[in-house]
C-alpha positions as CSV (number, residue, x, y, z in Angstrom):
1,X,0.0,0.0,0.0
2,X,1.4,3.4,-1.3
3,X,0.6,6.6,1.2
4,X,-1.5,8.8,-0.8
5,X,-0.6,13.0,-0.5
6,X,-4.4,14.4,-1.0
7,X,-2.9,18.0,-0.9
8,X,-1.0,17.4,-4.1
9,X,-4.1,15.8,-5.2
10,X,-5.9,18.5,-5.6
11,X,-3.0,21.0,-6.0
12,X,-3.3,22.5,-2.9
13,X,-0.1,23.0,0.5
14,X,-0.7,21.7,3.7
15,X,-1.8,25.4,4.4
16,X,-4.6,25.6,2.5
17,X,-8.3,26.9,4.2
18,X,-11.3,24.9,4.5
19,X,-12.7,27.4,1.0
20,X,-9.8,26.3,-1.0
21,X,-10.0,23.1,-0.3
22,X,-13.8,23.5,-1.4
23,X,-13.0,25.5,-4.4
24,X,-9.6,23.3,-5.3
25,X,-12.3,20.1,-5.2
26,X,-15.2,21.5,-7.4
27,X,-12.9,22.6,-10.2
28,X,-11.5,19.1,-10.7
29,X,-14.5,17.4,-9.8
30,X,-16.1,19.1,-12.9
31,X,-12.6,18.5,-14.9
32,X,-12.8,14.9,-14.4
33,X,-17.0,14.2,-13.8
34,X,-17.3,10.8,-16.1
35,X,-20.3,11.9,-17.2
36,X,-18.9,15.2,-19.2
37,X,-15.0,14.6,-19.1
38,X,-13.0,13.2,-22.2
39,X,-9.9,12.9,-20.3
40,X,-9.0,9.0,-20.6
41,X,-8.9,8.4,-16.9
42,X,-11.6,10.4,-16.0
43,X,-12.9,8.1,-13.5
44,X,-10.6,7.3,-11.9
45,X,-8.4,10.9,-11.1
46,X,-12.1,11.8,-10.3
47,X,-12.0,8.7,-7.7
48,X,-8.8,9.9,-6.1
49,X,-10.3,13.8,-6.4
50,X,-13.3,12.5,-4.3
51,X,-11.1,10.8,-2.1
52,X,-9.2,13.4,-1.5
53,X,-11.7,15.9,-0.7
54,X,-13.3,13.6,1.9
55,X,-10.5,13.3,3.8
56,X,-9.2,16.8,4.0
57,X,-13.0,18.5,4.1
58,X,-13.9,17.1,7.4
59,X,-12.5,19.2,10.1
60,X,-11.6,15.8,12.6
61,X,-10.4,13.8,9.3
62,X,-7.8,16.1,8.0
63,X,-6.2,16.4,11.7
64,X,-5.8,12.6,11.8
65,X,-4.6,12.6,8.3
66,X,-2.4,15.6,9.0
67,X,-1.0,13.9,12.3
68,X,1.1,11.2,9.8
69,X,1.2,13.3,6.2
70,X,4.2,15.0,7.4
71,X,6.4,11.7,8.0
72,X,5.6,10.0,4.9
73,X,6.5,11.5,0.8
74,X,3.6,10.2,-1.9
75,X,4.2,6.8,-3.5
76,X,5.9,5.3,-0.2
77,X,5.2,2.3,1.1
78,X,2.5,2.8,3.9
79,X,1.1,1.3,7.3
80,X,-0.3,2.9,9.8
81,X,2.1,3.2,12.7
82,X,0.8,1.5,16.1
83,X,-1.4,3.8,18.1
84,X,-0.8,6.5,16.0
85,X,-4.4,7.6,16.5
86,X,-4.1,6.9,20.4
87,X,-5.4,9.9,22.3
88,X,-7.3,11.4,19.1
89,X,-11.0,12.5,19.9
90,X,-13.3,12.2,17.1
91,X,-16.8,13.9,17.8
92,X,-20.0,12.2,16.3
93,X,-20.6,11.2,12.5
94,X,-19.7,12.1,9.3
95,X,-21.0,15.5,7.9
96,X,-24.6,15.6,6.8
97,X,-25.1,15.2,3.1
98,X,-22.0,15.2,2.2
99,X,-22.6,12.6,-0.7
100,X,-19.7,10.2,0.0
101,X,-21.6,6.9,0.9
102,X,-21.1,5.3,-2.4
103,X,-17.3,6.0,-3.1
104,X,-15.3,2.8,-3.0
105,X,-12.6,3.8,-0.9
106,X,-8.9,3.7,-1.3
107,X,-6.9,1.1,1.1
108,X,-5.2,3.8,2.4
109,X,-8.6,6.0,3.1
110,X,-10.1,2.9,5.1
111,X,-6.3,2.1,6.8
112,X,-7.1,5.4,8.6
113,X,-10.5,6.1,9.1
114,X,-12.3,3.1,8.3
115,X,-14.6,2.0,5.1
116,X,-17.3,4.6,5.6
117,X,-14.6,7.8,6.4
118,X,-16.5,7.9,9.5
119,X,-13.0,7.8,11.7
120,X,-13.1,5.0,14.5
121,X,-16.4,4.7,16.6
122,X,-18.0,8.1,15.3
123,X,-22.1,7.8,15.4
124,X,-24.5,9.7,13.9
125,X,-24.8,13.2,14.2
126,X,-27.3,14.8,17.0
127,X,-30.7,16.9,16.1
128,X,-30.3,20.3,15.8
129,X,-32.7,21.5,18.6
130,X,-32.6,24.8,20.8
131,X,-31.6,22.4,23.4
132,X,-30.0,19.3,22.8
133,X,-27.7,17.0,24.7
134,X,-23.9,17.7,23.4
135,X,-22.7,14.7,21.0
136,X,-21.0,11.7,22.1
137,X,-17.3,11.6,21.6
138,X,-14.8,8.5,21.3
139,X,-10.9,8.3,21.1
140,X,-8.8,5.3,21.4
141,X,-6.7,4.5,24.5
142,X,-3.3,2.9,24.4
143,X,-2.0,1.0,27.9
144,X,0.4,-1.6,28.6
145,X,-0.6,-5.3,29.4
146,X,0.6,-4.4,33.0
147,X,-2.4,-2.0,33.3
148,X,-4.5,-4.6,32.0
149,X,-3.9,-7.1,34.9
150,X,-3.4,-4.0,37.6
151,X,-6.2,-1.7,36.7
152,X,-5.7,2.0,38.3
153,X,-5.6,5.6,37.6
154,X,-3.8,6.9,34.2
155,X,-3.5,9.7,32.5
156,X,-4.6,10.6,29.0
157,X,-3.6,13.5,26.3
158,X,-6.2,14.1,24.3
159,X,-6.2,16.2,21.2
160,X,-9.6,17.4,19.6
161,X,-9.1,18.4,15.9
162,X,-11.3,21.5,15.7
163,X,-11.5,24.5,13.0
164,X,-9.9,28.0,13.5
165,X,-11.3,31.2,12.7
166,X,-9.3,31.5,9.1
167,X,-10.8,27.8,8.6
168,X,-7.6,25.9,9.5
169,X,-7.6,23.2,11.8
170,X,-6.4,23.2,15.3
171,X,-5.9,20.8,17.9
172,X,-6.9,21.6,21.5
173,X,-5.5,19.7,24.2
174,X,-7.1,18.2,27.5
175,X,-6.0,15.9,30.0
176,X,-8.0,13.2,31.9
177,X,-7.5,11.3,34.6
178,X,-8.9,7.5,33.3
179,X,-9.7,4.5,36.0
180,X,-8.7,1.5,34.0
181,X,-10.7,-1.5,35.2
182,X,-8.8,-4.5,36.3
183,X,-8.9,-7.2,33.3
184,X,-9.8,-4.5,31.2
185,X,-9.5,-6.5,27.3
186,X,-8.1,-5.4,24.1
187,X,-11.2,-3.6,22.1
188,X,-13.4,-3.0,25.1
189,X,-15.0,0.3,25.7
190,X,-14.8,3.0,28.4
191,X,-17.5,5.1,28.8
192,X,-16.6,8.0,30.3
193,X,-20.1,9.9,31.2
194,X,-20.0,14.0,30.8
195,X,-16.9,13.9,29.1
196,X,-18.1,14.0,25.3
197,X,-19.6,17.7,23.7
198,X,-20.6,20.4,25.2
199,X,-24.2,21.1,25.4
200,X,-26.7,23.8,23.7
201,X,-28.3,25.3,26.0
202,X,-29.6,23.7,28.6
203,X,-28.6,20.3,27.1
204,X,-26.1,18.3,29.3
205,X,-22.3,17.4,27.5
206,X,-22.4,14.1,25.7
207,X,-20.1,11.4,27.0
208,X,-16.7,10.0,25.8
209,X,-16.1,6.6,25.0
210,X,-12.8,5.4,24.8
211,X,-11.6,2.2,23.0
212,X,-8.8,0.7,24.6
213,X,-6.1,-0.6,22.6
214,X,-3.5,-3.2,24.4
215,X,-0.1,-2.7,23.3
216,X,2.1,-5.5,21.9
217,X,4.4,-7.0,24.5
218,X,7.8,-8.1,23.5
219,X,6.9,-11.8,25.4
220,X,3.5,-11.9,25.6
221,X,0.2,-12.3,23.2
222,X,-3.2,-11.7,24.1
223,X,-5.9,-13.5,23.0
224,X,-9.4,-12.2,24.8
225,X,-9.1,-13.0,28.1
226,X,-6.3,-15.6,27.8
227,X,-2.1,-15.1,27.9
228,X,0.4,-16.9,25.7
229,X,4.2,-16.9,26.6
230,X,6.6,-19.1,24.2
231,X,8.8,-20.7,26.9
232,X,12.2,-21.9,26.0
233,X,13.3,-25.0,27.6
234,X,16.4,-27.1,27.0
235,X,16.7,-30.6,24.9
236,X,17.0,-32.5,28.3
237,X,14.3,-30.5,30.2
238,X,12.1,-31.3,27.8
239,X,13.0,-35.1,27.6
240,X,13.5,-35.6,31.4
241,X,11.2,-32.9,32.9
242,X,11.9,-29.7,35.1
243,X,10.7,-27.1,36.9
244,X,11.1,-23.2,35.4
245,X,10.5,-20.2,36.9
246,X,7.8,-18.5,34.0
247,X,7.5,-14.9,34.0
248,X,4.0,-13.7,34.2
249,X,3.2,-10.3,33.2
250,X,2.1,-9.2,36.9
251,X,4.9,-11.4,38.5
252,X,6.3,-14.7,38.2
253,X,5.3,-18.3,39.2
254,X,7.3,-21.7,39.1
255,X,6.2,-24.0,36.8
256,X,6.3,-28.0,35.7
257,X,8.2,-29.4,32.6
258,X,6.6,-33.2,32.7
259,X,8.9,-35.9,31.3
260,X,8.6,-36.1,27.4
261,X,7.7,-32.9,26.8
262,X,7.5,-32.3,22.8
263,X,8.1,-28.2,21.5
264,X,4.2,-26.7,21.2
265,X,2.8,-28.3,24.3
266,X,0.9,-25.9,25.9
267,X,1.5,-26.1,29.7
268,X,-2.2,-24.0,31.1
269,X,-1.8,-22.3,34.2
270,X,-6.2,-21.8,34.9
271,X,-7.1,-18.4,36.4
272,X,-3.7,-16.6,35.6
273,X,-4.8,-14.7,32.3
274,X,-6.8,-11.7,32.2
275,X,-8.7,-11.2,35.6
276,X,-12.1,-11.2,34.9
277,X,-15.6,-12.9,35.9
278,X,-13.9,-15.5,34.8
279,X,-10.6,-15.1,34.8
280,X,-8.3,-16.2,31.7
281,X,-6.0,-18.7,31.7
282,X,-2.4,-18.2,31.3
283,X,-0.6,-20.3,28.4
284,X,3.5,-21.3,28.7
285,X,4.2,-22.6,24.8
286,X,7.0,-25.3,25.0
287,X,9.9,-24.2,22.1
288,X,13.3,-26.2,22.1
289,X,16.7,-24.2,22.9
290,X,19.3,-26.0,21.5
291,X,22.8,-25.4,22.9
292,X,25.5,-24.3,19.8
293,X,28.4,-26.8,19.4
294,X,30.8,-24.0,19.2
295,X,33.7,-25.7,21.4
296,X,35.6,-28.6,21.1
297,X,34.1,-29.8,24.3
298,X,30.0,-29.2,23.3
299,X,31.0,-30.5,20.2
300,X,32.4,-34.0,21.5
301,X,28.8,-33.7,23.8
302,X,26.9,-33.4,20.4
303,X,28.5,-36.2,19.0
304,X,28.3,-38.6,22.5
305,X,24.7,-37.6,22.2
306,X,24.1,-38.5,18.8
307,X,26.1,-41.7,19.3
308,X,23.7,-42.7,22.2
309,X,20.8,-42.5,19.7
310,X,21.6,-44.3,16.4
311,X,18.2,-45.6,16.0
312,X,16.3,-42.3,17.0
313,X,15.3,-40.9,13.3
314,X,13.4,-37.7,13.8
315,X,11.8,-38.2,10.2
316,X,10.1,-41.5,10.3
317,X,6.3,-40.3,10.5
318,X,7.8,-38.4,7.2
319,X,9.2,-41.4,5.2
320,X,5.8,-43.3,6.2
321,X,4.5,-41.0,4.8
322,X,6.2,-40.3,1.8
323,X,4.2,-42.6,-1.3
């Protein structure tokens, strides 16, 4: 996937006001309009126009968008970086009317905000009454897989894309104190009650929802409620059994290698994943850790080893195999 610069799309700087962006998008969408234009790829350069124009038109959108656009050049190979929308506060839905529902979408436009443009969680807009309840917000929270099995009190820097009086976007800042459930889970959602818009006027502030995203842990991998660790063991703890300490990622506990232990048994330790109602279980994945014969002395062990098993052939269930 290639990162797309909608700026140059439309021949416009990063600079450019909400109007030009409007004015920059009308011109080309007329240019290029399959119905009327000759150009040979019509459709599609207006595809990429239309894109383009979603993206940067939408006040929320084009902060997101602007957030990575300045680390990457057009044509470069693109992923979104991890959690690089952690702490963004979208507001509620995508503009009224703005006529987008049926374009088919870029890889790169849904890599970012989704297949709708929507932006991550973002509902539907609220009625426009004298006074109405302020709309709902939604960001997405990034902790460690400590702070999943602990729970407590953390911090969050939010930024809220919002438009300037000359039309350019702006980010204002909050911070928020967030109590993170113990056994909170990847995906799950905070709702944080009060914390969403503002109000018109007499209308209470909506609330804030905040997705919480679990990030990858050098050892560990999450899977719902349950923990996997890929536990090395040696050749003979494996064959003759042993007991390991296993780290665990709030603490550690000592564990059993039984006798004849072959590399993907999953040793299950119940109750020690996630904590929840119930809690997960906690998963040590056998691999072998083979010793180098990189000495004269491991190397004559290797060989006393491999004289001691002359009719061990660790590819007979493929030869039976084998037609």
């Amino acid at each position: 996937m290639e990162f797309k610069d909608y700026y140059q799309t439309l021949g416009l700087t990063k600079t450019a006001s909400a109007d030009e962006i409007k004015r920059a998008y009308r011109k080309l969408a007329r240019k290029y309009h399959p119905d009327v234009s000759k150009e040979p790829d019509a459709e599609a350069r207006f595809k990429e126009v239309a894109e383009a124009h979603e993206a940067l038109c939408d006040t929320e959108r084009r902060a997101a968008y602007d957030e990575i656009a300045g680390r990457h050049e057009r044509g470069q190979p693109f992923a979104p970086p991890p959690g690089w929308d952690s702490g963004f506060e979208f507001s509620g839905g995508p503009q009224d009317g703005d006529g987008f529902d049926d374009i088919d979408h870029s890889d790169f436009f849904e890599s970012l905000f989704g297949r709708h443009g929507a932006g991550p969680g973002r509902r539907a807009g609220p009625r426009r009454d004298t006074h109405r309840a302020g709309g709902d917000h939604h960001a997405r929270m990034r902790i460690d897989l400590v702070d999943a099995y602990r729970g407590g009190v953390r911090s969050l820097s939010l930024r809220a894309p919002q438009a300037g009086a000359d039309g350019r976007v702006e980010l204002r800042n909050r911070q928020l104190d967030v109590n993170i459930p113990k056994g909170v889970r990847n995906g799950q959602q905070l709702r944080l009650a009060g914390q969403g818009g503002p109000g018109q006027g007499n209308g209470p502030a909506g609330d804030l929802y905040l997705e919480i995203e679990i990030a990858p842990h050098p050892l560990f991998r999450v899977d719902g409620r349950d923990v996997y660790l890929d536990l090395p063991v040696a050749p003979w703890e494996a064959a003759l059994g042993a007991s390991v300490t296993v780290p665990l990622p709030d603490g550690s506990v000592e564990l059993t290698v039984p006798p004849g232990s072959a590399p993907g048994r999953r040793l299950r330790l119940k109750g020690k994943g996630l904590p929840s109602q119930p809690p997960g279980d906690f998963y040590a994945v056998l691999t072998l850790a083979l010793p180098l014969a990189d000495s004269p002395t491991t190397e004559a062990a290797w060989r006393a080893l491999a004289a001691s098993f002359t009719d061990f052939n660790p590819r007979r269930a493929l030869e039976a195999a084998t037609p």
